[in-house]
Each structure stands twice: as C-alpha cells, then as structure tokens.
N, C-alpha and C positions, 0 to 999 in steps of 0.2 A: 338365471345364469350366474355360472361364476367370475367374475375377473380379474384381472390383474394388473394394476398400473405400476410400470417400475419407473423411480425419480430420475434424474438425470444419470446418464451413463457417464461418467467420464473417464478419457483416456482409456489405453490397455488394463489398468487392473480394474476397471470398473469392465470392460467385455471381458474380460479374466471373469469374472464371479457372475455374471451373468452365465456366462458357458458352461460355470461350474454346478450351478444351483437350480436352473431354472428347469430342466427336465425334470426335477425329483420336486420341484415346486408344482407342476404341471399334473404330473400325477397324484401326488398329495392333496391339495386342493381341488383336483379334476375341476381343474378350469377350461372354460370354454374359449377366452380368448384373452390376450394377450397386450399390451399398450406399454411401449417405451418411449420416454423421451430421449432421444439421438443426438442434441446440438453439440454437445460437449465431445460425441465419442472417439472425434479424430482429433488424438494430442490433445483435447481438451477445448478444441477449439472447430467448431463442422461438422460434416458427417460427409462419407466418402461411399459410392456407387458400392465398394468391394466391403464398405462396415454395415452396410445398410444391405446386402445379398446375406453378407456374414449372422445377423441378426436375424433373418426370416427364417434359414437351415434350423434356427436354435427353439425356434416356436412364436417368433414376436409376428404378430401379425400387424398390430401397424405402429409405424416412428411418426411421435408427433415432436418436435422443434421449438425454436423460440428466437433471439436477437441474436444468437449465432449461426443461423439454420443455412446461412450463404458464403461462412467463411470457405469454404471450398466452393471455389470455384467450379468443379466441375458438376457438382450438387445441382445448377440451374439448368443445367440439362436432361440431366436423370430424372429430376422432380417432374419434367413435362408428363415424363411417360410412365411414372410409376405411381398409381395411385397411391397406396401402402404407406407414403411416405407425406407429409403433412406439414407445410410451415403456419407462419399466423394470418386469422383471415382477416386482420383488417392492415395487412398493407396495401399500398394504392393498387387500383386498378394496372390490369398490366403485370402486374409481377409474374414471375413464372411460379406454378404448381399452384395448388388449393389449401384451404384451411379448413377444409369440410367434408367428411366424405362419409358413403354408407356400404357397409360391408358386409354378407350373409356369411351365415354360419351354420353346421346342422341343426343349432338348435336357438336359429334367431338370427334377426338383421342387427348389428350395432352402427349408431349412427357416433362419429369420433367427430368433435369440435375443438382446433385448436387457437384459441385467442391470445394475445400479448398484451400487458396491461402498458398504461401509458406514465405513471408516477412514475420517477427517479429514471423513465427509460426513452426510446426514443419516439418521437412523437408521428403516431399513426392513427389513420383513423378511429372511431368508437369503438372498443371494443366490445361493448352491451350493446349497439344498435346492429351488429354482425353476429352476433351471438342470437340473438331477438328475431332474425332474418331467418338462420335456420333450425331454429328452432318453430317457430311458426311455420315455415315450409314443410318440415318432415316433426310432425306432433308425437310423444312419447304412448307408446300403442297404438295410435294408427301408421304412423309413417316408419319407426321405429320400435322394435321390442329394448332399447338398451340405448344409452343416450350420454355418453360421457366427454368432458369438459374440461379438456389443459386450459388451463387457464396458468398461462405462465408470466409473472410477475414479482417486481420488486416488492410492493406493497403490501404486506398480510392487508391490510383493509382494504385495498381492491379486490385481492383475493376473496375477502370474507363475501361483499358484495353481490361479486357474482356467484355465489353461493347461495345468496339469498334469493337473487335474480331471479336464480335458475330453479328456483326449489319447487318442488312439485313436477317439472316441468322435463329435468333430466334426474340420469341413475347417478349419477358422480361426478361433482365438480372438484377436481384434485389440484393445486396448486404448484408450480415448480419452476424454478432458477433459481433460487435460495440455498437450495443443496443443504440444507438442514430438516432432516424431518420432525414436525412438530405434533404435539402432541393432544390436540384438537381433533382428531377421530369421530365424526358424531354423524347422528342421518337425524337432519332438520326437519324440521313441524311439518314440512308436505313430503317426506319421505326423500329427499335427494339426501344420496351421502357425502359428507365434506370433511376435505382436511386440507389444511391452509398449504401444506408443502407436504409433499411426498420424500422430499430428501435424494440420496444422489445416492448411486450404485461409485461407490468412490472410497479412497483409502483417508478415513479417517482424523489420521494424525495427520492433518495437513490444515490448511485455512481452506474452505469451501470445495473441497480436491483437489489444491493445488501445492505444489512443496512450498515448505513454509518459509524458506528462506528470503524467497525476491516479493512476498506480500509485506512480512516485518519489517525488510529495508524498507518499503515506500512507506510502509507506515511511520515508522520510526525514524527515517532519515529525507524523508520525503524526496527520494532518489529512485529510479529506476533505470537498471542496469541490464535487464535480459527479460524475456517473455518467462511466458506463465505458464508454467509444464506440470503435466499431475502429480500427484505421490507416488512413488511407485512401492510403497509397502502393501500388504494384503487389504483387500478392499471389501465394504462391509455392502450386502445386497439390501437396497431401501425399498420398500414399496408397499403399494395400499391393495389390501383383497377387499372385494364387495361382491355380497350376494344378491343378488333382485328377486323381486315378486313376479309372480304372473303381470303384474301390473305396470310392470319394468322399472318400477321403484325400488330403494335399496330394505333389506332386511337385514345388514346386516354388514357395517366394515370394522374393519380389522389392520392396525400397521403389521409390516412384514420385515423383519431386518434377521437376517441371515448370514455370516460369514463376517472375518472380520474382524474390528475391534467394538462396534456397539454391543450391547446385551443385547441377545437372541431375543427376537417376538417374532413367535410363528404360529397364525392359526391351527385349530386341530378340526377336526371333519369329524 
C-alpha cells in the first residue's frame, strides 16, 4: 500500500496547502490512504467539527492529534462519534474519543495508533504499555495489513524508542509536535519505517508555525504580550510517503515537502 502522513497542519495556510497539493499528491503517488495530524489546525491551536469535515472532502482519511487535541471545546463532542478523528491513547480512562482505530480500505485494513510521549510534556499514562496493548490485540498481518504510529512527542529519543519498539511490529512509526521535519527517513532492521518528525504543513518563516514576533519577545524579553497565531505567509506541505510489502512492512519512505519556502522533495513513482 501507499501512504501518506501529513506533519502538523497549522492554522489557515497550512489547510491553504493542503487544499492545494494534496489531490495532485494523491494521484501522483496513488496513494491508498491518507493520515493527518489536526491539533494545530484551528488558529493553531484544536481542531473544530467544520476543519476536521473540511479535511475528509480533501481525501484525509483519518486526523490523528496530540496535547492540543481539546482546545476546542467542541472537539469533545464530535470525537464521541466520529471515529476518523483520533486523540492520544494513553489519557486516563474516561476521556472522550479513542487513540486506536482500524479502518478498511479497497485494498487493505490500516490499523492508525495515536500516542503522546511523556518527556517535557504532560504526564499520562505509558505510552509503550498502550501502544504494546494494541498492537498485540490487532498483529501486523493477521489483524491488520498496515499498522502506523503518531507518536507525537517532544523528545526525538522517545520518538526514536518507539520506533524501535515498534519495529517489526508496525509499517510506520512517524513522529510529530516538533513541527520540524527531520531528516532521519529510514526503515529499521525489522522493516518498520521511521522518522523522528514529520514536520508541519505551516509557513516557514516563522518559529515552529507561528509569527515570529510574540515567540522572540518571550524569548528575548521573557514577556508575553498576546497568543500565539500562525504565519500567515505561503505555507510549505511536510509529510512522509511509505510503501509496504505484502507483508505490511515498509519498502520503502520517502520525505515529501511541497509548496512553500522549503526545497521541494517529492517522490517519483
């Protein structure tokens, strides 16, 4: 199968360039399905019932999340009933929506795992002993053909981790909240493909997508004057392609940056 994980969306010109690239990426790569992460996409901050409809019309088939996944408030409602939509599975019991889900396709089941790492972030439960759960529940070829792995986190070395965890085990463990994509592209000694961060469908010239103005005040004046709002210049499309085996291992990733101000990297077929 082919896939496609896009980094973080943030704000309007990050849906700007998804809207604008992702059909001619769809066809280009004739990808089978689809994976964005959403937290960011409302103002930077949530994801909202009308961006998360907005996104499925475009071809994403499912929004996985991370420590923003509930600034909108209205999100904890939507998430009951829309599977498609994903936050991390090792908040407490009780929370609303899933971290796990399994989805058919004409040409295969993907099973999508979204986890939140715990270093520098807020403290939840294990994220390798939920990760560990379903993966052992639904196994890579018998429960799933396709088995991929937000692993959204501050720490490239928890990141790498659950990469290693995972390996053998799932098609792609992708890493993202970073909103930098890095440049670790690799499929590990039991076939899973990794990269530490996927990077952020976001404008660039900013600090991590956001205008650079009120991050260099705090940094530089240790003052904080206003919220945190994206860039609103042209916004570069980040994301990882992998191809699987029969064996639903990867053959095969590749970064994708499209539009923008990064240098173009675009698979060829």
């Amino acid at each position: 199968m082919n896939i496609l994980f896009l980094g973080d969306i943030i704000g309007k010109p990050g849906r700007d360039v998804v809207h604008a690239e992702l059909s001619r990426l769809r066809q280009s790569l004739k990808l089978d399905f689809v994976i964005a992460n959403g937290e960011n996409a409302a103002g930077g901050f949530g994801l909202t019932r009308a961006i998360s409809e907005e996104f499925f019309a475009l071809g994403i088939d499912v929004i996985t999340t991370g420590n923003h996944w509930a600034d909108q408030k209205e999100i904890l409602t939507y998430i009951e009933g829309e599977d498609r939509v994903l936050r991390p599975l090792n908040y407490p019991k009780g929370t609303p929506g899933r971290g796990a889900n399994l989805y058919q396709t004409p040409n295969g089941s993907v099973l999508v795992i979204n986890a939140m790492g715990r270093v520098f972030m807020d403290a939840l439960d294990d994220p390798f002993a939920g990760v560990e759960a379903q993966l052992s529940a639904c196994r890579l070829r018998e429960g799933a053909d396709v088995i991929v792995v937000d692993m959204h986190a501050e720490a490239t070395s928890e990141k790498m981790a659950m990469g290693h965890f995972c390996d053998g085990r799932a098609s792609l463990v992708v890493g993202t909240h970073s909103h930098v994509p890095t440049a670790d592209a690799q499929i590990l000694p039991g076939g899973t493909a990794f990269q530490a961060d996927a990077g952020a469908c976001a404008d660039y010239d900013s600090v991590i997508g956001m205008d650079k103005a009120e991050p260099l005040q705090r940094f530089t004046r240790k003052l904080s004057t206003q919220r945190y709002t994206p860039a609103s210049g042209p916004a570069t499309l980040c994301a990882v392609f992998v191809q699987t085996g029969g064996n639903g291992l990867a053959t095969r990733i590749e970064p994708v940056r499209v539009g923008g101000r990064l240098k173009p990297a675009l698979p060829e077929l």
